[in-house]
C-alpha positions in Angstrom: 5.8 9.0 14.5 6.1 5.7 12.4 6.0 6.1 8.8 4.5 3.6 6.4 4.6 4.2 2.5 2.7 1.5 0.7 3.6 1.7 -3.8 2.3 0.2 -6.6 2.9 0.6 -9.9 0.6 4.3 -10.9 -0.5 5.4 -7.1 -4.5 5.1 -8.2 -5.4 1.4 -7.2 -3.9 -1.1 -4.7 -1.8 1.7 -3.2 -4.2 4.2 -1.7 -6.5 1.0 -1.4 -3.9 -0.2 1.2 -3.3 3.3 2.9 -7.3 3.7 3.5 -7.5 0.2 4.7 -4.6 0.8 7.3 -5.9 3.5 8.2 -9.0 2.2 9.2 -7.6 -1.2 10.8 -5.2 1.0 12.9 -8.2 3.1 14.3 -10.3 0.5 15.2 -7.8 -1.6 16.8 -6.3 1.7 18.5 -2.7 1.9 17.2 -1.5 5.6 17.1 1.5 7.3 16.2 1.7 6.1 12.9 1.4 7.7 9.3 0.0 5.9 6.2 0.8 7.2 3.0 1.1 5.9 -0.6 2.9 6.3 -4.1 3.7 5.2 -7.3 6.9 4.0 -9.0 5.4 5.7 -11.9 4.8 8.9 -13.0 2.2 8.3 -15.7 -0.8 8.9 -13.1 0.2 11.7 -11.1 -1.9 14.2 -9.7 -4.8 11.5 -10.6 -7.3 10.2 -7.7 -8.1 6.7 -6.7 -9.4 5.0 -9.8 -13.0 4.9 -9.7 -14.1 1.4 -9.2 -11.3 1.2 -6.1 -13.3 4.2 -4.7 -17.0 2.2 -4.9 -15.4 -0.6 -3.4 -13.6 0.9 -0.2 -16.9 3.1 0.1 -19.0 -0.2 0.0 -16.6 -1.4 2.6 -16.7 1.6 5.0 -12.9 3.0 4.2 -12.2 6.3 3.2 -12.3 7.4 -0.5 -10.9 10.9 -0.9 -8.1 13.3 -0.5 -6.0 11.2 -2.7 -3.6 12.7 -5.3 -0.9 10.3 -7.4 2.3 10.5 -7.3 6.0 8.8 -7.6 7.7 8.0 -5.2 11.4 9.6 -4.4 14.6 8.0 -3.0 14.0 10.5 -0.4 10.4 9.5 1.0 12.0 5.9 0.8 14.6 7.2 2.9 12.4 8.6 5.4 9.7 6.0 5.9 10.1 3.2 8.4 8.8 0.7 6.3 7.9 0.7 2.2 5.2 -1.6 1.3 4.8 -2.7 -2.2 2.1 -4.5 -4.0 4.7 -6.5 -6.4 7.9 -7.7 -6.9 8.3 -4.8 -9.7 7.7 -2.1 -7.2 10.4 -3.6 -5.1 13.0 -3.6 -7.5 12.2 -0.2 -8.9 12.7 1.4 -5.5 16.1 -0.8 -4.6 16.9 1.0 -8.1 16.8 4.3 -6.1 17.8 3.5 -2.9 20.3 0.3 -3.2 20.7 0.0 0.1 17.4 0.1 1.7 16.7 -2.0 4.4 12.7 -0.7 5.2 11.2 -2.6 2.0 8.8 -5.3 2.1 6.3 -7.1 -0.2 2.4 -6.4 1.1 2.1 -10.4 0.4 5.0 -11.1 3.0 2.5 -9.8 5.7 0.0 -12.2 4.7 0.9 -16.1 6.0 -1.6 -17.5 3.9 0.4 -16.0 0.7 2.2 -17.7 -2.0 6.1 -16.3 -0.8 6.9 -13.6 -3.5 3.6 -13.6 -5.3 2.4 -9.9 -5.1 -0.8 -8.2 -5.5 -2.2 -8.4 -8.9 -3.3 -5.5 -10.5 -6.8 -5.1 -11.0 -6.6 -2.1 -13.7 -6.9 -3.8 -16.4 -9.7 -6.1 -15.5 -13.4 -6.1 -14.5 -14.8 -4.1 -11.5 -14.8 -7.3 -9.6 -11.0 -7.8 -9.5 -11.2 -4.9 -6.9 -13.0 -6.6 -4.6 -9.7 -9.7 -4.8 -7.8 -6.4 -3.9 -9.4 -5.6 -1.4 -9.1 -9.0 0.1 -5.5 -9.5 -0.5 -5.1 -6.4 1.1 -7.4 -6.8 4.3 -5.3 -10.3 4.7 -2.0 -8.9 5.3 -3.0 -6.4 7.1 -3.1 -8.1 10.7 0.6 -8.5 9.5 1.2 -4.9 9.0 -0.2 -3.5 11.9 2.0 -6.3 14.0 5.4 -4.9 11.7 4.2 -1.4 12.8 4.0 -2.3 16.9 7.2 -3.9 16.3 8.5 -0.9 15.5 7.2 1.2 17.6 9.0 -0.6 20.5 
């Protein structure tokens, strides 16, 4: 089974936003054998769900919307995963903080050609209700990307 942790900064927005919406892309384009997951590098949200206004807008776009609880990620799930996905630069270097030498850590915007290099997801938290749906966009872009990454590794 392939393993695929996607972390932003508090586990309630872009993360779970980007485990729903590999989920979904992986069952409609039939890839199996994989696991999507998400965290935090935070603790400040955990045991918190998906922040509302990410839940109306992957209901609005067909993904799931429940079952979610935050939390932080550990050097150990890092460890374990095949691939680490985070939504910023910050994410990255908080994880190669706990795990120095990890080699399974990516950007979510690398996935994405059409990307600024190194540019990151921006948060939409602290904005309107529309800055979701530019989540969910920047997200759904890099996801052809992902789902290539996780065939790769799958052999």
């Amino acid at each position: 089974m392939t393993e695929v942790v996607f972390v932003c900064w508090g586990n309630i927005c872009r993360s779970p936003m980007a485990e729903r919406v590999a989920e979904g892309r992986a069952a409609a384009e039939g890839v199996t054998g994989v696991t999507f997951s998400s965290a935090g590098v935070s603790s400040e949200e955990r045991g918190e769900p998906i922040d509302p206004r990410a839940q109306r807008v992957l209901a609005r776009n067909g993904y799931r919307t429940g079952g979610h609880s935050a939390h932080q990620i550990t050097a150990q799930e890092i460890r374990d995963a095949d691939l680490v996905i985070a939504a910023e630069p910050l994410h990255l270097s908080r994880m190669r903080r706990l795990v120095p030498d990890a080699d399974n850590l990516a950007l979510l915007t690398d996935f994405d050609p059409d990307a600024e290099p190194g540019s990151g997801v921006p948060d939409p938290w602290y904005g309107s209700a529309d800055g979701f749906n530019g989540t969910l966009t920047a997200i759904e872009a890099a996801m052809p990307g992902v789902l290539r990454r996780v065939r790769e590794l799958q052999g």
